[in-house]
C-alpha positions, -999 to 999 in steps of 0.1 A, spaced: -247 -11 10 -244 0 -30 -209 2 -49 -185 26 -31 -178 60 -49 -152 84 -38 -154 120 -36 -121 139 -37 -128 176 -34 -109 211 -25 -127 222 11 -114 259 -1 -137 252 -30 -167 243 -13 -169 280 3 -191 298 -22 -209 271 -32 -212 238 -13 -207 215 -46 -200 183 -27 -235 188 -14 -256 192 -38 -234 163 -59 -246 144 -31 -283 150 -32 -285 138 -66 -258 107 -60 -287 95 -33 -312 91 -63 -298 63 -70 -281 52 -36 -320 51 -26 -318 20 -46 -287 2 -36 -267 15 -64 -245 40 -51 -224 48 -15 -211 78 -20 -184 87 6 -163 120 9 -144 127 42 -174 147 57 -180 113 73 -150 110 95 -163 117 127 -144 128 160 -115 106 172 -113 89 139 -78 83 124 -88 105 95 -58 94 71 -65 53 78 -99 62 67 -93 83 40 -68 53 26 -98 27 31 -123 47 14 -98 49 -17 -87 12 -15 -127 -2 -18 -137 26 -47 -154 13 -76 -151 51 -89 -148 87 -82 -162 118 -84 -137 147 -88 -147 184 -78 -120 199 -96 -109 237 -88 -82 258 -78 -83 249 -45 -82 213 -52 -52 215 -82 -34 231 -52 -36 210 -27 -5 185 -25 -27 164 1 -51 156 -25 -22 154 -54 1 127 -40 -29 113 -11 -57 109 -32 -49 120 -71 -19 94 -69 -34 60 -55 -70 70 -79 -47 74 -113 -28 37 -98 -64 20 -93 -73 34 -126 -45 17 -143 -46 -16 -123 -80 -24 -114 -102 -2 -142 -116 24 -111 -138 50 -132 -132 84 -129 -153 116 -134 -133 148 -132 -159 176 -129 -151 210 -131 -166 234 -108 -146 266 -107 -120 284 -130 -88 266 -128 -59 249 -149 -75 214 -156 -59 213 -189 -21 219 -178 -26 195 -147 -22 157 -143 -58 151 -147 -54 161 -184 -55 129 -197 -90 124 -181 -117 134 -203 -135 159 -180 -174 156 -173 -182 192 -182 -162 218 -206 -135 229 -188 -141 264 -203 -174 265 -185 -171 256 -151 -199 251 -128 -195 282 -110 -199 300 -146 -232 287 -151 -268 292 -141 -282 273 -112 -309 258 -136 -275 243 -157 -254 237 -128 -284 212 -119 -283 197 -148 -248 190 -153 -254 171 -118 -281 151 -125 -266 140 -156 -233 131 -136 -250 110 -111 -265 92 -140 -235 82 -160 -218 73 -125 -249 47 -120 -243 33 -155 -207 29 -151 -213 13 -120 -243 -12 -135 -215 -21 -164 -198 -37 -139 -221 -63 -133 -223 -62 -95 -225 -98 -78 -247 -103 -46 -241 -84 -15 -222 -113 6 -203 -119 -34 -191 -81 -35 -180 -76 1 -160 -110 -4 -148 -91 -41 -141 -57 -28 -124 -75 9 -99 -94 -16 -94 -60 -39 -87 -40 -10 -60 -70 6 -45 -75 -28 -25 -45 -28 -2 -53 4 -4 -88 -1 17 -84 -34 38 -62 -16 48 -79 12 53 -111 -14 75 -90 -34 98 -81 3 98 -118 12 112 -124 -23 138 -101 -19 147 -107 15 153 -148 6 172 -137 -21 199 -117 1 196 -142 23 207 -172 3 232 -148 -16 245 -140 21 243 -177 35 267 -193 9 292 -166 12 292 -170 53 297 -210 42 325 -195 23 342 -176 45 338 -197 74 354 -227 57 386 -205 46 391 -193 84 384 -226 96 409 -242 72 435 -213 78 437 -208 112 428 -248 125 397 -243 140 378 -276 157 346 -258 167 314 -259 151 292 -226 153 263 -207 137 279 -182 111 268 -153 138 287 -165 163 314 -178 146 320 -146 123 315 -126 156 346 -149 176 373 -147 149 362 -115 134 399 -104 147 421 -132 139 406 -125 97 430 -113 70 426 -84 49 411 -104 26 387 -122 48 377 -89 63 370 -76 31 343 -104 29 330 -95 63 321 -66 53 310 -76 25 283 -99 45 277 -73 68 267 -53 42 238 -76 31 228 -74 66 226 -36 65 214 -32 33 186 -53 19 180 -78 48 174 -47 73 151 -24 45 131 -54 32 122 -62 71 117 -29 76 93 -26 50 76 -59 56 70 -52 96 53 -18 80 29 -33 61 13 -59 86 18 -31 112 -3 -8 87 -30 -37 76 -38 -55 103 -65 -77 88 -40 -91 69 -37 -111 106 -64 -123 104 -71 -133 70 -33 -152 73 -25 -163 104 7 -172 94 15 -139 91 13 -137 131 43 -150 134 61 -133 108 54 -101 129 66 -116 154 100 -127 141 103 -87 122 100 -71 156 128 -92 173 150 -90 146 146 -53 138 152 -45 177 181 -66 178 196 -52 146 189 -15 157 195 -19 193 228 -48 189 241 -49 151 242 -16 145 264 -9 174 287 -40 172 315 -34 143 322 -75 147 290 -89 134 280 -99 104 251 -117 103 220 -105 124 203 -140 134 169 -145 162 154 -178 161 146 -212 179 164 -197 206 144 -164 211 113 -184 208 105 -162 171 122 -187 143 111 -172 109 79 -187 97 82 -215 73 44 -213 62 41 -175 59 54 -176 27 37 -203 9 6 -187 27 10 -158 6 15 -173 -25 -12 -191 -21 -35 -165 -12 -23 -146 -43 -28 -178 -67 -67 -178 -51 -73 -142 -56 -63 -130 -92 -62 -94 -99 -95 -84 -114 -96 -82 -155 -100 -47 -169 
């Protein structure tokens, strides 16, 4: 299998002339050798969850081909689907791009304009003759092999281990940047339950001990304005950052699921997301006199203590790529 190259195209384009196929045919020159894998979303078959695999196709790119016409400056798919995560692996991980301009459109007033195109932008494929057209390909599929070659390609077994830690990198970070977040509410939200407990306690002569939820939840009516006012001030954590940052956690192990696999840990942080987030939605929400949303040793789903040194370490073995 050769480096993976992504082609982004306009089907509306493609009517006159069938660009993407004859870009092909001169793209398998070198993927004859190994060089290149060419992949455009002609190879999503039937059944196929054609968004999933258009997201893993961008996600393992080395670089991409760009049929640019109106059809494809039109399309808000390919602007904030495609367009948007190419220009952010650009940036981040040095992706090559080749714009190439096939038929009369705006290239210049459009968000590719930073992007030096491959062809003159005044003389569009479509302008051309067949005989120039050809060359224009040949000579594409060439610089795409050398930008490829510059990148020094490791061993087969090497580059799949590369590419599998480039393409888990991305929601790795992300979901280490949540956990952050979410201990950070947390810790701000467990001193001022300490807090508050203690001042009811010592106000109204309580003997019994209890976890903040169920102790917030009991006296919650016997509170004075001002204690209420740091109820809800609690319960505002709870609603706020606790319930997005879970939220957003749960959706990025639900949408990688190798992540699983490649951190077990993270098995049980799923786990502990989907109890909580049911109890919150289907309990919390509903329940003016809780503050805290708590599920744990007792529902058998404790948050994990390993998941998030796990990560970190995961991220501290796999540094981003150097430009």
């Amino acid at each position: 299998m050769g480096a993976p190259v992504f082609i982004s195209y306009g089907h509306a384009d493609q009517v006159t002339t069938d660009w993407l196929s004859r870009l092909q045919s001169y793209l398998a020159q070198s993927r004859r050798s190994g060089g290149i894998d060419a992949w455009d979303d002609r190879r999503i078959s039937a059944g196929e969850e054609w968004r999933v695999e258009i997201k893993r196709a961008l996600n393992q790119a080395v670089a991409a081909v760009l049929l640019v016409g109106p059809a494809f400056l039109a399309s808000r798919f390919i602007r904030n689907d495609e367009l948007a995560p190419l220009l952010r692996l650009c940036r981040d991980r040095g992706v090559r791009i080749f714009p190439l301009i096939v038929g009369w459109c705006d290239f210049e007033d459009s968000d590719l304009e930073p992007f030096q195109a491959f062809n003159d932008p005044k003389k569009p494929l479509e302008s051309l003759s067949i005989s120039e057209q050809n060359r224009i390909l040949n000579q594409l599929s060439i610089e795409v092999s050398k930008a490829i070659d510059t990148k020094a390609l490791p061993s087969n077994s090497t580059w799949r281990e590369s590419m599998r830690g480039a393409v888990l990198r991305e929601p790795i970070v992300r979901l280490a940047r949540e956990m952050e977040l979410s201990a950070s509410a947390f810790s701000s939200q467990n001193k001022r339950c300490r807090e508050l407990v203690d001042a009811v306690t010592k106000r109204v002569g309580i003997k019994e001990h209890l976890e903040f939820e169920k102790f917030l939840f009991r006296y919650h009516q016997q509170m004075n304005a001002e204690e209420l006012f740091e109820f809800q001030m609690i319960r505002a954590v709870t609603d706020g950052p606790l319930a997005e940052c879970n939220r957003k956690m749960l959706d990025i192990l639900m949408d990688h699921a190798q992540l699983l696999a490649e951190l077990p840990a993270l098995t049980g942080l799923r786990q502990h997301l989907v109890f909580w987030l049911n109890k919150y939605e289907r309990v919390f929400r509903s329940t003016p006199a809780m503050a805290v949303c708590y599920v744990g040793v007792e529902d058998g789903v404790p948050w994990p203590s390993d998941a998030e040194s796990a990560v970190r370490g995961w991220i501290r073995a796999h540094p981003p790529d150097p430009d």
